[in-house]
Gaussian input, Z-matrix of N, CA and C with variables (Angstrom, degrees):
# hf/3-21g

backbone

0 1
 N
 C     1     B1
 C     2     B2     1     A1
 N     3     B3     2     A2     1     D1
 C     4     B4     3     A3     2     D2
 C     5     B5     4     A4     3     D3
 N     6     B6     5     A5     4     D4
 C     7     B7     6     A6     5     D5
 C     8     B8     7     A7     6     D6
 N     9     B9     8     A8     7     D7
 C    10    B10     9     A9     8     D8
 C    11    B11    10    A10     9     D9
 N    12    B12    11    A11    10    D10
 C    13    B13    12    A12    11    D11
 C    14    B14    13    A13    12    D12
 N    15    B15    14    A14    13    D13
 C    16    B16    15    A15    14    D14
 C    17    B17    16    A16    15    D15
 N    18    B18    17    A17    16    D16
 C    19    B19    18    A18    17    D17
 C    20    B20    19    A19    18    D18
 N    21    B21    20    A20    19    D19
 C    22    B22    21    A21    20    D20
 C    23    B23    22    A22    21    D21
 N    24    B24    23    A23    22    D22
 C    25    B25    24    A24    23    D23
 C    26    B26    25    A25    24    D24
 N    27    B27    26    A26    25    D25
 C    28    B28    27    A27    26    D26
 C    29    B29    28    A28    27    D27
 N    30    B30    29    A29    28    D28
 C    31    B31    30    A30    29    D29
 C    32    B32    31    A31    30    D30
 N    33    B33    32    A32    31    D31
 C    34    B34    33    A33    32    D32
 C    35    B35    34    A34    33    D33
 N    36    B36    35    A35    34    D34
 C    37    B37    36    A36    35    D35
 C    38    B38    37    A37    36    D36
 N    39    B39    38    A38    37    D37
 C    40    B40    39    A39    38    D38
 C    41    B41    40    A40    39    D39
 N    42    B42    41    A41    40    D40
 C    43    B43    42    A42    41    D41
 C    44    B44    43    A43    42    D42
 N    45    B45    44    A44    43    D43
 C    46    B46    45    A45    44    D44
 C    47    B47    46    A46    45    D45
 N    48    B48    47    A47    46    D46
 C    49    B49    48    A48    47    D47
 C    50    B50    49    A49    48    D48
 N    51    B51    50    A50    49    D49
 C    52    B52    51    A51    50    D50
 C    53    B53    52    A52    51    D51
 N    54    B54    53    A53    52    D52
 C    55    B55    54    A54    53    D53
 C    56    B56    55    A55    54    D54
 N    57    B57    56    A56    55    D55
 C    58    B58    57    A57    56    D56
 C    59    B59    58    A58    57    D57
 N    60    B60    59    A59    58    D58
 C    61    B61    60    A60    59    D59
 C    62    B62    61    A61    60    D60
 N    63    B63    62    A62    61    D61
 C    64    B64    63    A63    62    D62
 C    65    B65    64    A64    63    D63
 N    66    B66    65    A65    64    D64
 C    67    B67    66    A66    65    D65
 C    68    B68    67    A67    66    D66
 N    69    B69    68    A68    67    D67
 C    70    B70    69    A69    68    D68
 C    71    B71    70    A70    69    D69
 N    72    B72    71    A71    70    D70
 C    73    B73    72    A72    71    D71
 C    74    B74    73    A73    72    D72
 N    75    B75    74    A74    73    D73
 C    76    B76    75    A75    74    D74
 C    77    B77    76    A76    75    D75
 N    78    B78    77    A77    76    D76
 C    79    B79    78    A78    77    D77
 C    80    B80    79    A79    78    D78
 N    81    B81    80    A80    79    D79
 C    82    B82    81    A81    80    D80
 C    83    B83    82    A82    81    D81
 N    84    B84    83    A83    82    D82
 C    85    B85    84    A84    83    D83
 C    86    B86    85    A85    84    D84
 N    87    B87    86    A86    85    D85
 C    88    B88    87    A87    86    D86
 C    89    B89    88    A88    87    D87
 N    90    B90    89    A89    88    D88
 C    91    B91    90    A90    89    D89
 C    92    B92    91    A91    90    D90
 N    93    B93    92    A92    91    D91
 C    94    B94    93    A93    92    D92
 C    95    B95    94    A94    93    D93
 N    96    B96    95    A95    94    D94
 C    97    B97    96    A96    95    D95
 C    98    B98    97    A97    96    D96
 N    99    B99    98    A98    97    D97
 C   100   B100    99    A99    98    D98
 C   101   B101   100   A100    99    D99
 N   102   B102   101   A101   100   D100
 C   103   B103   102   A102   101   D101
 C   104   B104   103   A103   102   D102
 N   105   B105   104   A104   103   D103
 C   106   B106   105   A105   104   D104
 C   107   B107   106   A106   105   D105
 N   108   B108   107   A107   106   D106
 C   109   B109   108   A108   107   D107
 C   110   B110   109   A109   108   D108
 N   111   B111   110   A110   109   D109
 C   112   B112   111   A111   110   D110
 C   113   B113   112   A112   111   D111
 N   114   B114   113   A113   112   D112
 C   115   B115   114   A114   113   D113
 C   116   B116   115   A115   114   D114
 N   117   B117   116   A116   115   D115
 C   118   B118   117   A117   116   D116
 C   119   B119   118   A118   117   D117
 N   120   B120   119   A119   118   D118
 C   121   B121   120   A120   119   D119
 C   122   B122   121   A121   120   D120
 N   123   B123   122   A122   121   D121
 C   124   B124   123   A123   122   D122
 C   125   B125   124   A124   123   D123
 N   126   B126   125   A125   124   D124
 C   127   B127   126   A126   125   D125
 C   128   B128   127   A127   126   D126
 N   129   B129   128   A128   127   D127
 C   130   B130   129   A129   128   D128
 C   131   B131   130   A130   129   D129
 N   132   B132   131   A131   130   D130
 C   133   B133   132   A132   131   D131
 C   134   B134   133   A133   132   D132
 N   135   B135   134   A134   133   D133
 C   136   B136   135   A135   134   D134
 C   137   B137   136   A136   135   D135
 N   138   B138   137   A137   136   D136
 C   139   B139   138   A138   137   D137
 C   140   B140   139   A139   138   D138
 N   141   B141   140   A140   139   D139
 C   142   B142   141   A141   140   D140
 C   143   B143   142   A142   141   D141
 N   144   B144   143   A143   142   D142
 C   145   B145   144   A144   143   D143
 C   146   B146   145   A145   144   D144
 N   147   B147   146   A146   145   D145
 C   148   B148   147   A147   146   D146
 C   149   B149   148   A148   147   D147
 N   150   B150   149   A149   148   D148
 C   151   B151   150   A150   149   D149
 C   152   B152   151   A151   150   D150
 N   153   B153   152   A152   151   D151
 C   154   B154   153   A153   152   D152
 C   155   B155   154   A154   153   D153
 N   156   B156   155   A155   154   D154
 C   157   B157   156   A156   155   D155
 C   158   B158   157   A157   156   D156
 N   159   B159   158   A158   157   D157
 C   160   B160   159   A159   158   D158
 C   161   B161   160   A160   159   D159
 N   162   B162   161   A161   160   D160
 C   163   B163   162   A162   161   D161
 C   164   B164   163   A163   162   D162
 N   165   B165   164   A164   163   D163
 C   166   B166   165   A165   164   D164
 C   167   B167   166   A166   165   D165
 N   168   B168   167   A167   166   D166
 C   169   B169   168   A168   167   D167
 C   170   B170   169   A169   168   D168
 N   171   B171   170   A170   169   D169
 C   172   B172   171   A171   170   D170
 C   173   B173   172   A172   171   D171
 N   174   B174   173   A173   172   D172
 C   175   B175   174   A174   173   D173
 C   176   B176   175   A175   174   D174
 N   177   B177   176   A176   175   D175
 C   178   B178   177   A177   176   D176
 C   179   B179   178   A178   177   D177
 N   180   B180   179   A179   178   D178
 C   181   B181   180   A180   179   D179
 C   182   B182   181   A181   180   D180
 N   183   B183   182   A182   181   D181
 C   184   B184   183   A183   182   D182
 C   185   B185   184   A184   183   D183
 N   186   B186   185   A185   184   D184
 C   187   B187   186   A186   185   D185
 C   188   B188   187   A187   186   D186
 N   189   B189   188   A188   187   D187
 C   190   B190   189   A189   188   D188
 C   191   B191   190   A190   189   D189
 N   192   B192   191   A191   190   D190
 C   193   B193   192   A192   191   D191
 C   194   B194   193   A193   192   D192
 N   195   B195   194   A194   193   D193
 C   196   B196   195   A195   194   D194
 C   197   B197   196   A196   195   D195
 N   198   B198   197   A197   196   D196
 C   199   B199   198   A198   197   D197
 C   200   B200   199   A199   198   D198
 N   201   B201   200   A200   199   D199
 C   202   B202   201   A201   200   D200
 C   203   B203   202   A202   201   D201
 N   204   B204   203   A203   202   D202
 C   205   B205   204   A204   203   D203
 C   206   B206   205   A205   204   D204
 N   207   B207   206   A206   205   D205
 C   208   B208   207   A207   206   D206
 C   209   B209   208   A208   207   D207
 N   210   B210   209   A209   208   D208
 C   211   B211   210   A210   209   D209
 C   212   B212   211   A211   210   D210
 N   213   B213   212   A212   211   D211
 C   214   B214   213   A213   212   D212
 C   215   B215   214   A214   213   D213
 N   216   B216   215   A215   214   D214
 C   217   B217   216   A216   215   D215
 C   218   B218   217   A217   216   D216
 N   219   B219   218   A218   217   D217
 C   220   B220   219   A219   218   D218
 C   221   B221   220   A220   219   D219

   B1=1.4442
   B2=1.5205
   B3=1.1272
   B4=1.7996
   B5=1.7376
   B6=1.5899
   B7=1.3852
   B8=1.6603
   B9=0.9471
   B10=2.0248
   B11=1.7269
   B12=1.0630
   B13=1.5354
   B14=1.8017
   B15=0.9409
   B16=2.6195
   B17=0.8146
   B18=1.4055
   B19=1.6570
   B20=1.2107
   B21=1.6641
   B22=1.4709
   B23=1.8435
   B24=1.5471
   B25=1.8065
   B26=1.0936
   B27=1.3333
   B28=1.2206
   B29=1.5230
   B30=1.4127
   B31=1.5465
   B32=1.2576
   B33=1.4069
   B34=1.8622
   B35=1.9756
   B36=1.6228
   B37=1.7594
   B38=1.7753
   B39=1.3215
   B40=1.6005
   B41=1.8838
   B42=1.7615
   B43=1.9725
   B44=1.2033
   B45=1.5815
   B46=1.4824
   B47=1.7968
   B48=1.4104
   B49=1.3337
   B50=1.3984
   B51=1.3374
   B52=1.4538
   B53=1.2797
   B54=1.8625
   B55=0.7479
   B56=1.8271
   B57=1.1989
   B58=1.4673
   B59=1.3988
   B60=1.6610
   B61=1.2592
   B62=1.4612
   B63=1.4313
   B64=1.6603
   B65=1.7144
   B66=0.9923
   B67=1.2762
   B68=1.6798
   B69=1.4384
   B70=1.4383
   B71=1.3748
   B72=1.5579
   B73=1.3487
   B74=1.3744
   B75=1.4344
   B76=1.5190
   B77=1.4621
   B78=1.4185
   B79=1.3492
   B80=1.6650
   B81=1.4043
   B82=1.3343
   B83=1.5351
   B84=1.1368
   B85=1.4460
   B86=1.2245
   B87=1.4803
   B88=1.2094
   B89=1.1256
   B90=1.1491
   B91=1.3169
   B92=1.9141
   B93=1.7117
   B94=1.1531
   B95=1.2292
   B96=1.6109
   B97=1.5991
   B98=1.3827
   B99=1.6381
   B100=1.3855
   B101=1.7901
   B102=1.0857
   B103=1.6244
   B104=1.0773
   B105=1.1072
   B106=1.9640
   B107=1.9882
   B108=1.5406
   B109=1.1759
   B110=1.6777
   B111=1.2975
   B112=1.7537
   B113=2.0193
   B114=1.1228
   B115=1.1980
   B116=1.5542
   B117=1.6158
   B118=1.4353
   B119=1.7694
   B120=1.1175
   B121=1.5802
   B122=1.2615
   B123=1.5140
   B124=1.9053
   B125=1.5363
   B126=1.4505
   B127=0.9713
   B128=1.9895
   B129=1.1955
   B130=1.8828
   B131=1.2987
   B132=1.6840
   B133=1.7727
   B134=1.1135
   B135=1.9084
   B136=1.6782
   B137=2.1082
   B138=1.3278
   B139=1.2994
   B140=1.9731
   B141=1.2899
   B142=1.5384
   B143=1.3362
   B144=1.2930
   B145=1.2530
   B146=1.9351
   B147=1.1270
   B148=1.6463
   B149=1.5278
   B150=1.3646
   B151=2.0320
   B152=1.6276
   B153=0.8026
   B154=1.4436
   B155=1.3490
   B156=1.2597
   B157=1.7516
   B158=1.5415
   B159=1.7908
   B160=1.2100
   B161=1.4782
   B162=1.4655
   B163=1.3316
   B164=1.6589
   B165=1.4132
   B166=1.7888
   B167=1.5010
   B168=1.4679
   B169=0.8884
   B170=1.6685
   B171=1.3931
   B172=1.5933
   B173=1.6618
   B174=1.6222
   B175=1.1246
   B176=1.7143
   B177=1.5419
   B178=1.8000
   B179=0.8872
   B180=1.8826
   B181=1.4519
   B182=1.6115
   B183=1.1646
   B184=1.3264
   B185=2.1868
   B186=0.5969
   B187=1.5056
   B188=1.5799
   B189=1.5593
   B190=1.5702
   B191=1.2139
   B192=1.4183
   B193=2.0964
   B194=1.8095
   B195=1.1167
   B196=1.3664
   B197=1.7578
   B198=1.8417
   B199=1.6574
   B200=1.8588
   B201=1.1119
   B202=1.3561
   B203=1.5248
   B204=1.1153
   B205=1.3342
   B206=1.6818
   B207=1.0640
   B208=1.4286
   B209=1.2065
   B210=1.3384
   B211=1.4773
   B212=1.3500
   B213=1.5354
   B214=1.6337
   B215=1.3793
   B216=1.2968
   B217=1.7486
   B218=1.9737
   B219=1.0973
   B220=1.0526
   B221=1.3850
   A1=108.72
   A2=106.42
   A3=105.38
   A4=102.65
   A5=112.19
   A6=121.51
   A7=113.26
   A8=102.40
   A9=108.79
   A10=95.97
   A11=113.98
   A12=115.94
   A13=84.21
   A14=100.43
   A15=72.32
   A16=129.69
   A17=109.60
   A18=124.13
   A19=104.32
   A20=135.55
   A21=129.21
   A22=91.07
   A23=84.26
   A24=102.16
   A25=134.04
   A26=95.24
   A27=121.50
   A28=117.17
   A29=119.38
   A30=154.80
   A31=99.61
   A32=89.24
   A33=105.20
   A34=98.32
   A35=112.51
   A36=103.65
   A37=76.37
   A38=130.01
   A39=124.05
   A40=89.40
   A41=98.99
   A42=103.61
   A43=106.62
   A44=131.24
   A45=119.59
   A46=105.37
   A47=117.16
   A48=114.31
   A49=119.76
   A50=137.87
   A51=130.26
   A52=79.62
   A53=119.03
   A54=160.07
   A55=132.17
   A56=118.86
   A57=103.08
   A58=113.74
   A59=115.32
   A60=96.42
   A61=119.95
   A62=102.44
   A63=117.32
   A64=108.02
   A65=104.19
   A66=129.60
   A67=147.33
   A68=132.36
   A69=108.14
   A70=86.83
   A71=120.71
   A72=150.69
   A73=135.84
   A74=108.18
   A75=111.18
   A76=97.61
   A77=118.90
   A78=127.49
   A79=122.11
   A80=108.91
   A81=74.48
   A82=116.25
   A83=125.17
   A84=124.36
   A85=138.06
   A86=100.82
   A87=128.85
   A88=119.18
   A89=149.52
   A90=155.98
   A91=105.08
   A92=125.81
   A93=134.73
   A94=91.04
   A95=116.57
   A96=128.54
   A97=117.57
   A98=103.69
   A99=110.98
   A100=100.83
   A101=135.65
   A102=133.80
   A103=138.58
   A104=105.72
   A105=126.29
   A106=89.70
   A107=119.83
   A108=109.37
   A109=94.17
   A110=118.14
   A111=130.78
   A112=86.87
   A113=137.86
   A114=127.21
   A115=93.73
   A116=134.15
   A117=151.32
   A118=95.12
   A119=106.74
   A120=102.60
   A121=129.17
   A122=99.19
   A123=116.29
   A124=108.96
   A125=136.58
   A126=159.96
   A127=106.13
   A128=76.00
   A129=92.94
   A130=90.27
   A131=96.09
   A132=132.37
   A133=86.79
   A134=102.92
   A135=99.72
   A136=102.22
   A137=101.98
   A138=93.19
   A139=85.41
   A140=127.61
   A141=152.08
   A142=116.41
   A143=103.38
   A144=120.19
   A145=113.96
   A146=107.79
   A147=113.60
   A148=109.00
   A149=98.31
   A150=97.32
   A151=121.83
   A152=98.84
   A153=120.47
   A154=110.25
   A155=106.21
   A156=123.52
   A157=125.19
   A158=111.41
   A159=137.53
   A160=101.28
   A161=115.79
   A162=111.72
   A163=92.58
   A164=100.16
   A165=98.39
   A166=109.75
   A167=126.00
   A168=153.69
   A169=131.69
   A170=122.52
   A171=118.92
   A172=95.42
   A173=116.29
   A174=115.89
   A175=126.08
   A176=109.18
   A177=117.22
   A178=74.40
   A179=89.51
   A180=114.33
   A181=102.72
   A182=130.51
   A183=148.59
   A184=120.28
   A185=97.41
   A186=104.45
   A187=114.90
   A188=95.30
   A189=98.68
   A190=133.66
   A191=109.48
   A192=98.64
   A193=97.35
   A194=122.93
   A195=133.45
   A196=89.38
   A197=90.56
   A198=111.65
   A199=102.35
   A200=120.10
   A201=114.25
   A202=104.37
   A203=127.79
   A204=141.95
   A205=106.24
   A206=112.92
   A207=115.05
   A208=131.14
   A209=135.11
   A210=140.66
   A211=123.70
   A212=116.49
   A213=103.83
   A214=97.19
   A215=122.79
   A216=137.17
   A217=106.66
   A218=159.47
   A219=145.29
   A220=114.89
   D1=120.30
   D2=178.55
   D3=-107.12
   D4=136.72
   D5=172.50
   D6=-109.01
   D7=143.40
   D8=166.30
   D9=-30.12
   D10=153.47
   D11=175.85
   D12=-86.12
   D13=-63.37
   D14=-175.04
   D15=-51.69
   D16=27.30
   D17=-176.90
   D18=-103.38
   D19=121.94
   D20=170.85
   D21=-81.11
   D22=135.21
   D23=172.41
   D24=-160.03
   D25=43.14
   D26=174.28
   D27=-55.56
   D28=-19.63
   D29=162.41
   D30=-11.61
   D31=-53.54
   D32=-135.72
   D33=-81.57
   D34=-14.77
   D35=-165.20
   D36=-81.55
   D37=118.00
   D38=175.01
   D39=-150.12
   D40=84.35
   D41=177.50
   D42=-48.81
   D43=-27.71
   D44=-168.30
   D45=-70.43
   D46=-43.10
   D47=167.46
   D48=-56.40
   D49=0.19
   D50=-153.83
   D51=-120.04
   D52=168.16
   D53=-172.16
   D54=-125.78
   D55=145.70
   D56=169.14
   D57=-65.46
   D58=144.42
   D59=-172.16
   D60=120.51
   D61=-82.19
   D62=167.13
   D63=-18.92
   D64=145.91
   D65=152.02
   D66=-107.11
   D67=113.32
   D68=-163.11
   D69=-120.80
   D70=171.71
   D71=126.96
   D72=-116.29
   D73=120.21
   D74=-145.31
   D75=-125.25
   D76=150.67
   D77=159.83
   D78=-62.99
   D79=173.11
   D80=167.76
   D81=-99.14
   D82=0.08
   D83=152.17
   D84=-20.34
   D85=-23.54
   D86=170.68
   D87=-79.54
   D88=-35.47
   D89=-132.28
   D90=-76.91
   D91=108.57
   D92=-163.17
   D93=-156.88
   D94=109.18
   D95=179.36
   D96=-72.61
   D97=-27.36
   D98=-178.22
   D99=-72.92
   D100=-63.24
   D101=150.69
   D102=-12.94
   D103=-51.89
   D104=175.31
   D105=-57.99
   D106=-55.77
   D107=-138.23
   D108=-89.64
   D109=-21.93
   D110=-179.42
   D111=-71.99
   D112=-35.37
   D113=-158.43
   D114=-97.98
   D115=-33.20
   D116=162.00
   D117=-41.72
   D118=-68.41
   D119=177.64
   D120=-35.02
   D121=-67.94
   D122=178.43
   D123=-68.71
   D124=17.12
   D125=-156.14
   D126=5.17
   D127=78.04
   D128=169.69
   D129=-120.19
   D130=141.84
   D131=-173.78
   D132=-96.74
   D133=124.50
   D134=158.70
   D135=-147.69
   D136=151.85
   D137=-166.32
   D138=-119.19
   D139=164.99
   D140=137.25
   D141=-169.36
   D142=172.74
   D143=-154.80
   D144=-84.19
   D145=127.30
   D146=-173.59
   D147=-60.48
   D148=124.39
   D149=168.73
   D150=-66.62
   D151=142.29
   D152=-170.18
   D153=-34.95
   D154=-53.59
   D155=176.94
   D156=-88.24
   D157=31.66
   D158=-172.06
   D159=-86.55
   D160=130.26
   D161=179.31
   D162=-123.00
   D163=159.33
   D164=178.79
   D165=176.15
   D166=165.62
   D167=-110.28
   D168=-136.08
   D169=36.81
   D170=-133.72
   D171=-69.15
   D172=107.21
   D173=164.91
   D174=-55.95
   D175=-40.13
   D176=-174.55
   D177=-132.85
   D178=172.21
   D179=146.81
   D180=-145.04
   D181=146.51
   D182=-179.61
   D183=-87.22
   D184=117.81
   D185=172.25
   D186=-114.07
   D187=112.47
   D188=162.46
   D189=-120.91
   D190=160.70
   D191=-163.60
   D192=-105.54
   D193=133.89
   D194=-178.82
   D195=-98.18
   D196=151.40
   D197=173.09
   D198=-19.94
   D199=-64.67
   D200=-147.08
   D201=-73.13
   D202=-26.15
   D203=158.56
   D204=130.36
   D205=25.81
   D206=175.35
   D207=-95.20
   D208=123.23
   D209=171.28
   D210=-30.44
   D211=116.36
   D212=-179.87
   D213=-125.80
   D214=124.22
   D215=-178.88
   D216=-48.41
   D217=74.77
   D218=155.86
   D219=-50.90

């Protein structure tokens, strides 16, 4: 669903409506940890952009080998 940008719609991040599957792209206006992790659950994919003043934590990291046999950082 796309709104006028002078539209507050914040409405619209609601995990109980989402689905596994779903897909979002979010501002970072958006940014609600408690949300991210209710939508993490119901396993809906959603990507936006980290605030500036984001601190964090890289628990893993993943390595995968492509056809040619080369390392690609995930």
């Amino acid at each position: 669903m796309f709104t006028s940008a002078a539209k507050h719609n914040h409405f619209l991040l609601a995990p109980d409506k989402l689905t596994a599957g779903d897909i979002l792209a979010m501002d970072r206006a958006y940014i609600d940890y408690e949300k991210f992790e209710q939508m993490t659950q119901r396993g809906v994919i959603y990507i936006t952009k980290m605030k500036q003043n984001l601190t964090y934590e890289t628990l893993s990291s993943t390595y995968y080998m492509n056809r040619e046999g080369a390392d690609a950082v995930a």
